[in-house]
C-alpha positions as CSV (number, residue, x, y, z in Angstrom):
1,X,-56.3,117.8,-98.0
2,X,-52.8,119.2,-98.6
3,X,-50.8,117.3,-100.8
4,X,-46.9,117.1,-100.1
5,X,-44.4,118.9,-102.3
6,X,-43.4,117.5,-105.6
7,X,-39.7,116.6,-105.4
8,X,-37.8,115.4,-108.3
9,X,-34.5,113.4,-107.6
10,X,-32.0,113.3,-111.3
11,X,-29.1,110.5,-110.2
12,X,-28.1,107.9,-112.7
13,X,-27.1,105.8,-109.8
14,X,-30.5,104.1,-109.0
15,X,-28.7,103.5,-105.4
16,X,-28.3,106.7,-104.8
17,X,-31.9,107.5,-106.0
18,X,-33.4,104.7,-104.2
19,X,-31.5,106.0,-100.9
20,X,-32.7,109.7,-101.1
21,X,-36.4,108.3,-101.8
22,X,-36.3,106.2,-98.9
23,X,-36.3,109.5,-96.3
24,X,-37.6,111.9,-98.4
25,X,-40.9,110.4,-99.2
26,X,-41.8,111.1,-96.1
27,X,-42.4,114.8,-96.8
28,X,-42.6,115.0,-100.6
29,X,-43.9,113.1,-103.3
30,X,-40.8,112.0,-104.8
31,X,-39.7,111.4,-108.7
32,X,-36.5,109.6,-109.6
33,X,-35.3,109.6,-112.8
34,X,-31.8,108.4,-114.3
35,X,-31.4,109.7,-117.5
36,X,-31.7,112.6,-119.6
37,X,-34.7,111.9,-121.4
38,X,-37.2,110.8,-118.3
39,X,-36.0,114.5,-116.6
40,X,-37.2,116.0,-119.9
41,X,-40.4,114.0,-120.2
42,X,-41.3,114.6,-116.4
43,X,-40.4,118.3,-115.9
44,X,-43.0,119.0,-119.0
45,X,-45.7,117.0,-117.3
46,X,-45.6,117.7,-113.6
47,X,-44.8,121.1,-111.8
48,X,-41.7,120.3,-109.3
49,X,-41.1,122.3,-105.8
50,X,-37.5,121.5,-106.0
51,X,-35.1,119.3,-107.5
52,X,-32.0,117.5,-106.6
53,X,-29.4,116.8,-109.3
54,X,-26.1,114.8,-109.7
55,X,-23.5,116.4,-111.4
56,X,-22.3,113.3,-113.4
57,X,-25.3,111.6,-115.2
58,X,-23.3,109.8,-117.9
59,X,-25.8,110.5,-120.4
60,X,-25.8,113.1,-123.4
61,X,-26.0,116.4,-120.9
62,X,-24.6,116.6,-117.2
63,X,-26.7,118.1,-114.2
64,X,-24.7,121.1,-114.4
65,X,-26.3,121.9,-118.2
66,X,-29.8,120.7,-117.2
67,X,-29.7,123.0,-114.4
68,X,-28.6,126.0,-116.5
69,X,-31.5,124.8,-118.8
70,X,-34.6,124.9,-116.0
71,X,-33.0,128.3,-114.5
72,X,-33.5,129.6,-118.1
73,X,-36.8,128.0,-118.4
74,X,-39.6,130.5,-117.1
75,X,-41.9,127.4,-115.3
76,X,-38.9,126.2,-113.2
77,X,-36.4,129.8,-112.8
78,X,-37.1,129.9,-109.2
79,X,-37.5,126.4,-108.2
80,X,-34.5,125.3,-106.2
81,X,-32.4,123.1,-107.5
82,X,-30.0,120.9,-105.1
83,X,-26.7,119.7,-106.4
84,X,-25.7,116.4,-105.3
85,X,-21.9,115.9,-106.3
86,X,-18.9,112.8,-105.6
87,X,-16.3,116.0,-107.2
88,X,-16.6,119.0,-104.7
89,X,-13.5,120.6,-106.6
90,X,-13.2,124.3,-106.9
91,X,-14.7,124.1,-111.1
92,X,-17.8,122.3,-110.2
93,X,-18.5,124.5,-107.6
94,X,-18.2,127.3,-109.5
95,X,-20.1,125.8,-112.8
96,X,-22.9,125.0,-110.4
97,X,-23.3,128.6,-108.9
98,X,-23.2,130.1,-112.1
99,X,-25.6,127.4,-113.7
100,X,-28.1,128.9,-110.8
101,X,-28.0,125.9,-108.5
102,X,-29.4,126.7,-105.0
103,X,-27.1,125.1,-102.6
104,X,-24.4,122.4,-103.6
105,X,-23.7,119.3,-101.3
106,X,-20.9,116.8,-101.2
107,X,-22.7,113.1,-101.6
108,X,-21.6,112.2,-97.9
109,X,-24.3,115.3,-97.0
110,X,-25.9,114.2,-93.5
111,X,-29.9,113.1,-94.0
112,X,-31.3,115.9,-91.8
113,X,-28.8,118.8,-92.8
114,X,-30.5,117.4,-96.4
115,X,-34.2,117.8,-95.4
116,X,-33.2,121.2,-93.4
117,X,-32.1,122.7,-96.5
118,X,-35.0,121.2,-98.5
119,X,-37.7,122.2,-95.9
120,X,-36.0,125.9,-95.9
121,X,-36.3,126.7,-99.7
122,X,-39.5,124.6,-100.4
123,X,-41.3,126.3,-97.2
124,X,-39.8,129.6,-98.8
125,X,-41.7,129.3,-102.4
């Protein structure tokens, strides 16, 4: 039996991680975590086929960082990793590229272009 892919989802809005869970479980086996300290404790424990991160996590590190971190991290440098962000400006989008993010998405992204995108690179790996 195939199992799904592992999808983490890194929002300190439990809304906004409760919503993305609720079409994406569908297809993968979905992870939420709101804070700094579960991302750390789950990416050392379970090998993820793509992440999705807010940019704003209100904690000690922001998605941006974290993201720089797991593209410098040898387990996770080609995983994609999915920016979610409220603040499309022109310095976030440019922090996020250059952190290694895969794609970036304004928070009002439509479902399916969502699971397009995530079916695209996680079909890819």
């Amino acid at each position: 039996m195939n199992s799904k892919p592992k999808l983490l989802i890194v929002d300190d809005e439990e809304i906004n991680r409760n919503y993305l869970e609720s079409f994406l479980v569908h297809k993968y086996d979905v992870y939420t975590c709101g804070n700094v300290n579960n991302f750390y404790r789950l990416i050392a424990i379970i090998n993820f086929d793509a992440i999705i991160m807010d940019v704003w996590l209100h904690d000690s590190k922001d998605g941006i960082q974290l993201t720089k971190e797991l593209k410098n991290n040898n387990r996770y440098r080609n995983t994609p990793v999915f920016i979610l962000t409220a603040n499309t400006d022109k310095k976030t989008l440019i922090n996020a590229t250059e952190a290694g993010a895969t794609r970036i998405f304004d928070k009002t992204i439509n479902r399916k272009t969502l699971v397009d995108e995530l079916e695209k690179f996680v079909c890819e790996q």
